[in-house]
ROSE-4610 file (N, C-alpha, C; in Angstrom, 1 decimal, always signed):
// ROSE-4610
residu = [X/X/X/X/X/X/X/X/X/X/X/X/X/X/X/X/X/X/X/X/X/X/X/X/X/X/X/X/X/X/X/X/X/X/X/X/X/X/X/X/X/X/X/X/X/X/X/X/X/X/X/X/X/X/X/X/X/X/X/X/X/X/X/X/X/X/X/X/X/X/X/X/X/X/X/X/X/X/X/X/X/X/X/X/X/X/X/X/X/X/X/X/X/X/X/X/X/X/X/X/X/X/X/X/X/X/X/X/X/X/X/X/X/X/X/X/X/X/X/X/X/X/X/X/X/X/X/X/X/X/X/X/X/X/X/X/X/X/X/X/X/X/X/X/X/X/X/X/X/X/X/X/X/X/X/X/X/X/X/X/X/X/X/X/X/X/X/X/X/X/X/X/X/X/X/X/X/X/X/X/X/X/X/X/X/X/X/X/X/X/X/X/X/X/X/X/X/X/X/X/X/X/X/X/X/X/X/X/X/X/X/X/X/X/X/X/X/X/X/X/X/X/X/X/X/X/X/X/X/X/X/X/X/X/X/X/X/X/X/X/X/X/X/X/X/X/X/X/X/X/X/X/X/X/X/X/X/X/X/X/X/X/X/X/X/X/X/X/X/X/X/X/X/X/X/X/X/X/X/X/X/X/X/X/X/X/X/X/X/X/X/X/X/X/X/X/X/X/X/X/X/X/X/X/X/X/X/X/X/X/X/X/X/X/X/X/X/X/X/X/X/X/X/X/X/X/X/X/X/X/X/X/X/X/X/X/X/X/X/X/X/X/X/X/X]
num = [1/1/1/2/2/2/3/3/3/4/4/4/5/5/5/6/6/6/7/7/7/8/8/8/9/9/9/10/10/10/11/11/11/12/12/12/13/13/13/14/14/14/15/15/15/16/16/16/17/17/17/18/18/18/19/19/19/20/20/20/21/21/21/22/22/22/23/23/23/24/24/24/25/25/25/26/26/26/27/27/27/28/28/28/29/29/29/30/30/30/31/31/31/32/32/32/33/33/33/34/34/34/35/35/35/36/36/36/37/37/37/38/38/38/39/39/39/40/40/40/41/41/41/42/42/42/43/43/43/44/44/44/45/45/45/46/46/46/47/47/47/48/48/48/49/49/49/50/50/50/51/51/51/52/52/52/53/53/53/54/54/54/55/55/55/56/56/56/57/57/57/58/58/58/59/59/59/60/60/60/61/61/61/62/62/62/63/63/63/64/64/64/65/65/65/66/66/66/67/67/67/68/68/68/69/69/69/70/70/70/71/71/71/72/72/72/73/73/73/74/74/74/75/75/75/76/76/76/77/77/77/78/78/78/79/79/79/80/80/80/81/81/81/82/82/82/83/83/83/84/84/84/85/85/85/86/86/86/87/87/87/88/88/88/89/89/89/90/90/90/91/91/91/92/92/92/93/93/93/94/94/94/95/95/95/96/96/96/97/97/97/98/98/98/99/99/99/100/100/100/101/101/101/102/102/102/103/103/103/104/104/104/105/105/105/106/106/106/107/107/107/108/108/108/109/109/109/110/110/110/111/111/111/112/112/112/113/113/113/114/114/114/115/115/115]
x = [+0.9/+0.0/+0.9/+0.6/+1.1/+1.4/+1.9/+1.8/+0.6/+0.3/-1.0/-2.5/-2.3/-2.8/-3.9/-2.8/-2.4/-2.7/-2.2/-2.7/-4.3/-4.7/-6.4/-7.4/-6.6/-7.3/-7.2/-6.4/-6.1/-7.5/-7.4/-8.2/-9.8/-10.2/-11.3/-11.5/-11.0/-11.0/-10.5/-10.1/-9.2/-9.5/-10.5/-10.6/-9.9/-9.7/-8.3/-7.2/-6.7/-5.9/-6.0/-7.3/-8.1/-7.9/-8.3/-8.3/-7.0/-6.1/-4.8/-3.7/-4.5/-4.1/-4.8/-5.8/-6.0/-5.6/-5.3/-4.8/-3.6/-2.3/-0.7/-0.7/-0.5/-0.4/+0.9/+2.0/+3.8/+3.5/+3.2/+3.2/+2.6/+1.3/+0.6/+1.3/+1.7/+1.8/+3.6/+4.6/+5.9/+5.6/+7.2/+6.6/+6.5/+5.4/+5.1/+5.4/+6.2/+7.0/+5.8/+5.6/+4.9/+5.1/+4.3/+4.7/+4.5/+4.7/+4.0/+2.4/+2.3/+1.2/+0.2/+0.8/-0.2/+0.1/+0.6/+0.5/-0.6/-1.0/-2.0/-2.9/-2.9/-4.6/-4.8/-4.0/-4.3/-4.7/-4.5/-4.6/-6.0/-5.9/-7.3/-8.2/-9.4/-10.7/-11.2/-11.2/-11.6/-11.1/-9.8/-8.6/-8.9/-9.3/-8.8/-10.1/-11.3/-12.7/-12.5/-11.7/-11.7/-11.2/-9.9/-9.1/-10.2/-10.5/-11.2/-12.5/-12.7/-13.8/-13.1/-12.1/-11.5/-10.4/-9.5/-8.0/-8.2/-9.8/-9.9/-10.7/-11.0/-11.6/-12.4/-13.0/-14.3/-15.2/-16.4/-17.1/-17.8/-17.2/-17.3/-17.2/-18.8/-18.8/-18.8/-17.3/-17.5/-17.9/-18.3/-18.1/-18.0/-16.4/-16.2/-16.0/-16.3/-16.2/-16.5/-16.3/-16.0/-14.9/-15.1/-14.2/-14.6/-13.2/-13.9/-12.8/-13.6/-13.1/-13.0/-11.4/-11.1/-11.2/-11.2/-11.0/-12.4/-13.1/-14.2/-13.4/-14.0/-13.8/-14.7/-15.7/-16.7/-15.9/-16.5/-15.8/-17.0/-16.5/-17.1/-18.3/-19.3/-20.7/-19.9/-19.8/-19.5/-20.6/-20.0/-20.7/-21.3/-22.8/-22.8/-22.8/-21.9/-21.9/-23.5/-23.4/-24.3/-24.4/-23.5/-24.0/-24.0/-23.4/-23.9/-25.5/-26.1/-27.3/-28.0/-27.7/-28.4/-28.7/-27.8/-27.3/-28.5/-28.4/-28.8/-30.8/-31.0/-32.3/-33.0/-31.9/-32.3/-32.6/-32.0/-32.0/-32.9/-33.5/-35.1/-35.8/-35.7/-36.6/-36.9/-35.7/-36.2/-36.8/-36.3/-37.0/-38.4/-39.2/-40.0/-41.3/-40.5/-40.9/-42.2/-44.0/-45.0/-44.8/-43.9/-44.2/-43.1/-42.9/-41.4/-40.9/-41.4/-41.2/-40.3/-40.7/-40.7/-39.1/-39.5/-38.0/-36.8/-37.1/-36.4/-35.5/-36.3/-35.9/-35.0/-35.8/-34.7/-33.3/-33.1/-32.0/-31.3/-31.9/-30.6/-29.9/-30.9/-30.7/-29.2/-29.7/-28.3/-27.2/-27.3/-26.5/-25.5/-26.2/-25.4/-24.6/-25.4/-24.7/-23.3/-23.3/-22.4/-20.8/-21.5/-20.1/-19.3]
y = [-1.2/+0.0/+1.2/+2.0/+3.5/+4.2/+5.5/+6.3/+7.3/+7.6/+7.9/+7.2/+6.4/+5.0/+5.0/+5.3/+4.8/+6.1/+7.1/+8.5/+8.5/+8.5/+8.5/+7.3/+6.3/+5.4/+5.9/+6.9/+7.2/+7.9/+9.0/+10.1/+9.8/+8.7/+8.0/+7.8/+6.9/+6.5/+7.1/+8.8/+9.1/+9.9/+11.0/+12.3/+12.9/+13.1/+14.1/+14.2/+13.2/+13.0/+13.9/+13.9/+14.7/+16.2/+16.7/+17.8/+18.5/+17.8/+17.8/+18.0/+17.1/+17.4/+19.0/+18.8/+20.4/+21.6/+21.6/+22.8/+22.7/+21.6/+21.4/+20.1/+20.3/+19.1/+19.1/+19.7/+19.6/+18.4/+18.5/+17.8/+16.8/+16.4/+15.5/+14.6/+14.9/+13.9/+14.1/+14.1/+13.7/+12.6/+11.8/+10.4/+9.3/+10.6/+9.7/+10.1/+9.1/+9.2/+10.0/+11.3/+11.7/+12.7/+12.7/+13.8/+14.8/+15.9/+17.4/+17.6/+16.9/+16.8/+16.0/+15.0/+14.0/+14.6/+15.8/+16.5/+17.5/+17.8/+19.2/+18.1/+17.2/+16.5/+16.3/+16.1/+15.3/+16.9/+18.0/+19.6/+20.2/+20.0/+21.1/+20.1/+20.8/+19.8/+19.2/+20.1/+19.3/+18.4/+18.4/+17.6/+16.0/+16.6/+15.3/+14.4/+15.1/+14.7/+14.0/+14.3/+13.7/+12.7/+12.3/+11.2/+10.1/+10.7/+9.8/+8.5/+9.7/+8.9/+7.9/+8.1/+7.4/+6.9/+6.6/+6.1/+4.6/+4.9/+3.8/+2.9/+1.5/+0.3/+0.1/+0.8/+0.9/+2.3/+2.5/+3.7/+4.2/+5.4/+7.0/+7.8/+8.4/+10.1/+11.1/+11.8/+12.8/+14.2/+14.9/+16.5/+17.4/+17.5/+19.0/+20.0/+21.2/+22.5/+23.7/+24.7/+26.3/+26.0/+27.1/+26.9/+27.1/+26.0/+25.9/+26.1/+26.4/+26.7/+25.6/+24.8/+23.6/+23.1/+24.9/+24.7/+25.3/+24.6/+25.1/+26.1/+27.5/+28.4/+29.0/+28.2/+28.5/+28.3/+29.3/+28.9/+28.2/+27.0/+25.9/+26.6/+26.0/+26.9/+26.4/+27.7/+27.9/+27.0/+26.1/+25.5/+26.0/+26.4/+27.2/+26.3/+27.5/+26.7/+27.2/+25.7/+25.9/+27.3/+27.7/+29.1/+30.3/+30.4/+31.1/+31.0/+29.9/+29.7/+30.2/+29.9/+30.1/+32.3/+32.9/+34.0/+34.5/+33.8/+34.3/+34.2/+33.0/+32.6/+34.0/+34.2/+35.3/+36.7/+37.2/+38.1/+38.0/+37.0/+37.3/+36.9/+36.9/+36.8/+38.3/+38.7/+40.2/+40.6/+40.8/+41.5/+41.0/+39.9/+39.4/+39.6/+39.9/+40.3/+40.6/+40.8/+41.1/+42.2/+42.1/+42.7/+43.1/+44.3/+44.9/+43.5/+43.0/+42.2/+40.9/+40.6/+39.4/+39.4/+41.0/+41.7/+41.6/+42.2/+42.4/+40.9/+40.0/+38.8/+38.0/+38.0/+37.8/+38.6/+39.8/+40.6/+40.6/+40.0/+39.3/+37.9/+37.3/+35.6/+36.1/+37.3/+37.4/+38.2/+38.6/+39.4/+38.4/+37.2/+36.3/+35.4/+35.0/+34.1/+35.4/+36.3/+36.9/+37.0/+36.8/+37.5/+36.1]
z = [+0.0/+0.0/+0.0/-1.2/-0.8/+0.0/+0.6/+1.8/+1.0/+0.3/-0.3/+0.3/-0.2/+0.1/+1.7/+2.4/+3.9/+4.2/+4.1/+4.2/+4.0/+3.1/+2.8/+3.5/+3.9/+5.2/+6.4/+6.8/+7.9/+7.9/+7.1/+7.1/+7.2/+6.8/+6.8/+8.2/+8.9/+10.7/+11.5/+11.1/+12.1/+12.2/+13.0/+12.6/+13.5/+14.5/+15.1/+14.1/+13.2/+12.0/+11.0/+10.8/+9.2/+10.0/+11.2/+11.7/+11.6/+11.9/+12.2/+11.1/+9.6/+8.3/+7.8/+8.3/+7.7/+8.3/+9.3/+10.5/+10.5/+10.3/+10.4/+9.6/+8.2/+7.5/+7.1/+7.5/+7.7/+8.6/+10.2/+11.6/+10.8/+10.2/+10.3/+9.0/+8.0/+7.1/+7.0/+8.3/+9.0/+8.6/+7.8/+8.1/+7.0/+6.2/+5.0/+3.8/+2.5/+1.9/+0.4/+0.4/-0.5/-1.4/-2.8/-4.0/-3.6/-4.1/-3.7/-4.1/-5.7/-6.0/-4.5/-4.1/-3.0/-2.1/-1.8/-0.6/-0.5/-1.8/-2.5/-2.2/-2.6/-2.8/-1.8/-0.6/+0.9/+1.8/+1.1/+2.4/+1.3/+0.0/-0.9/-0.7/+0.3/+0.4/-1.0/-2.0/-2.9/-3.5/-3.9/-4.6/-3.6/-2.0/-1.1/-1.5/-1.8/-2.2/-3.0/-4.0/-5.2/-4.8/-4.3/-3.7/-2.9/-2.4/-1.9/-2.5/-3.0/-4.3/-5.2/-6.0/-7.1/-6.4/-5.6/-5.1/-4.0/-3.1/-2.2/-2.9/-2.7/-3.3/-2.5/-1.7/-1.7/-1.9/-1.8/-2.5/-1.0/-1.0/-0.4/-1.2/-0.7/-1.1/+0.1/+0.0/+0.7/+0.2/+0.7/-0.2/+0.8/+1.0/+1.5/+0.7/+1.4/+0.4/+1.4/+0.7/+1.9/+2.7/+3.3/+4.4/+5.9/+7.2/+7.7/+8.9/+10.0/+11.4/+11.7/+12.0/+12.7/+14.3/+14.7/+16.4/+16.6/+17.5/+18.2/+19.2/+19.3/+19.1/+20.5/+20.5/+21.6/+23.3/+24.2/+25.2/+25.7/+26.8/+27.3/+28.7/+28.7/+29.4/+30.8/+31.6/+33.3/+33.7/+34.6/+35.8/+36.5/+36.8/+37.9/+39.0/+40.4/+42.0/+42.3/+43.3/+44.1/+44.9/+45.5/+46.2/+44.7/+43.8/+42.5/+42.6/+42.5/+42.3/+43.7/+44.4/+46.1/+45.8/+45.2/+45.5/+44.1/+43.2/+42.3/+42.6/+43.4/+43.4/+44.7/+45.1/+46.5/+45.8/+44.8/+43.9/+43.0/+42.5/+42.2/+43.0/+44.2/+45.0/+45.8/+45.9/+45.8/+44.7/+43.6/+42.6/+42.5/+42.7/+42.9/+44.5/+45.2/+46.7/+46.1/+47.0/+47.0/+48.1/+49.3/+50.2/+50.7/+51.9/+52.3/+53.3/+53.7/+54.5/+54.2/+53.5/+52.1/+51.5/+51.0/+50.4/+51.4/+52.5/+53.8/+53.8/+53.9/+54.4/+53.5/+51.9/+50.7/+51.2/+51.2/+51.1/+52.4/+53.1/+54.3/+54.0/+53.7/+53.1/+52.3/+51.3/+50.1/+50.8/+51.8/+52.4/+53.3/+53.6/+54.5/+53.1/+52.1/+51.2/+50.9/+50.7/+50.3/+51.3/+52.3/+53.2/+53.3]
């Protein structure tokens, strides 16, 4: 089997791989003994489309195309703490209050979570 070959299997079963070919495909295809040309086909989504379709002996269709943000980019949703929530639930419970009394007693509850 080629390093072409073996390169385009990887990319199939391996997606940290495929990710990793398209974001640092110096690092990622280290290693393997390839043309310049099979270096183009393996980094241009389309070119690698094509490869894939005609090069493996069995039938895949992929279709990548555009372009695309490799790194999620999103920052990960804050845990809220329990006392976050205790503090936060006291706080609409003031804003919520019917009565001065009510209010009074929320805004001590938050006054103790706080200190």
């Amino acid at each position: 089997m080629s390093d072409f070959t073996a390169v385009l299997n990887r990319v199939q079963g391996d997606y940290a791989f495929y990710v990793r070919l398209q974001s640092d495909s110096e690092s990622a295809l280290a290693g393997y003994d390839l043309s310049a040309h099979e270096r183009e086909a393996l980094t241009n989504p389309k070119l690698l489309a094509d490869a894939l379709e005609h090069t493996l002996p069995w039938s895949i269709t992929i279709k990548i195309s555009g372009t695309h943000d490799w790194v999620n980019r999103t920052k990960p949703k804050r845990k809220e703490s329990a006392q976050t929530q205790l503090i936060e639930r006291e706080a609409q419970l003031i804003r919520t209050a019917e009565t001065a009394s009510d209010r009074r007693a929320s805004a001590l509850r938050l006054v103790q979570l706080l200190e």
